[in-house]
N, C-alpha and C positions, 0 to 999 in steps of 0.2 A: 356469508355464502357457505353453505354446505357441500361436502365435499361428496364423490360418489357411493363412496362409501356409510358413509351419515346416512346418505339418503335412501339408499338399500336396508339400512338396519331399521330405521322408522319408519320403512315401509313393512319392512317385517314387523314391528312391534305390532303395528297396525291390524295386521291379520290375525295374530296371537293373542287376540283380547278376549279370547274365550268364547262363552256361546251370547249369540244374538238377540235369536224368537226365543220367547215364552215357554215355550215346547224344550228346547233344550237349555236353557236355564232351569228349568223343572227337573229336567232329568239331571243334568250336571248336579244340581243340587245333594241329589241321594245316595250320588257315587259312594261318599263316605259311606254310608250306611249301610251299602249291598251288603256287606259281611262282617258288620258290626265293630269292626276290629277300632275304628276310629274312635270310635264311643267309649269310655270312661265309663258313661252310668251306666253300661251296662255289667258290672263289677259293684258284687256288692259289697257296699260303703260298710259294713259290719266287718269284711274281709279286710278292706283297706286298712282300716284302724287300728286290727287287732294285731298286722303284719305291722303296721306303722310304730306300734310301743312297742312289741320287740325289737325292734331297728333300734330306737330310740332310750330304749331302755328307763323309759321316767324321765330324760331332762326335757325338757319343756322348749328350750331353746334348738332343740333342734329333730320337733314335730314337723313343722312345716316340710324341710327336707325329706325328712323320715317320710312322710305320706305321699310325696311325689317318688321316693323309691318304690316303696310297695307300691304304687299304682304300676311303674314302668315295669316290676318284677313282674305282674299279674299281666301286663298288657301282653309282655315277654312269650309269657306262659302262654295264651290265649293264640297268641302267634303259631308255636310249637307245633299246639293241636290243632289247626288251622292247618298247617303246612304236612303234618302226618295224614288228615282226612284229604287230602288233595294228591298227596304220594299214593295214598292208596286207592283214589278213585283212576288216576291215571293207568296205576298199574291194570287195574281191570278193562279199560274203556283206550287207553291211549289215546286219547283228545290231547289234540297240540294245544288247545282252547284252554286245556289248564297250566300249561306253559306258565300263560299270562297270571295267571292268579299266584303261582309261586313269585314271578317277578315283584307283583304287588305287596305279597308277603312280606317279600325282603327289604321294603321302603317302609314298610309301616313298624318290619321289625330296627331297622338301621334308625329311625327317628326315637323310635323308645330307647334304643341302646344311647344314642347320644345323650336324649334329655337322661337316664340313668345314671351316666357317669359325670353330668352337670351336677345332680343333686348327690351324688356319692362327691364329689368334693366339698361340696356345699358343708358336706354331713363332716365332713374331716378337718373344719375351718374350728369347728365348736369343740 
């Protein structure tokens, strides 16, 4: 028997399963992508590498790590200037509507921060 409380959360899970029609699974799809920040390739892999052996300095054992820094360094970066071109349209425009883009900002930048300080221990094990 489930209790009322059960039964209110799986009722909520129910609702929270995200989008339904075609139509908004198409669009949920792209959200990543409105502003590229999610995207990786979009960083180019020549950048990556060349930050990645400085990190790394030649050991070989700890590229791996080293190229998830430099990505999360550059993801970091990309954040930055994302977050100044949004300060400064605001400033001109005061839309509350980019409120929400800072907020976004700050998850895309908080998820880089974490996986950065994953692979900076990672980097500190070798």
């Amino acid at each position: 028997m489930t209790s009322r409380k059960q039964t209110g959360v799986i009722q909520a899970a129910r609702k929270s399963t995200g989008p339904r029609t075609r139509a908004g699974k198409e669009k949920s799809r792209l959200n990543a992508y409105r502003h590229g920040l999610a995207a990786v390739q979009v960083i180019d892999p020549t950048e990556i590498q060349d930050l990645a052996s400085r990190i790394c300095k030649g050991n070989v054992h700890r590229i791996s790590s080293a190229i998830t820094v430099a990505e999360c360094l550059l993801i970091l970066r990309r954040v930055r200037w994302a977050r100044i071109k949004l300060l400064s349209q605001y400033q001109q425009q005061r839309d509350i509507g980019l409120v929400t883009g800072l907020e976004r900002l700050d998850r895309y930048e908080g998820r880089a921060h974490v996986r950065l300080m994953a692979a900076v221990r990672e980097l500190s094990k070798h």
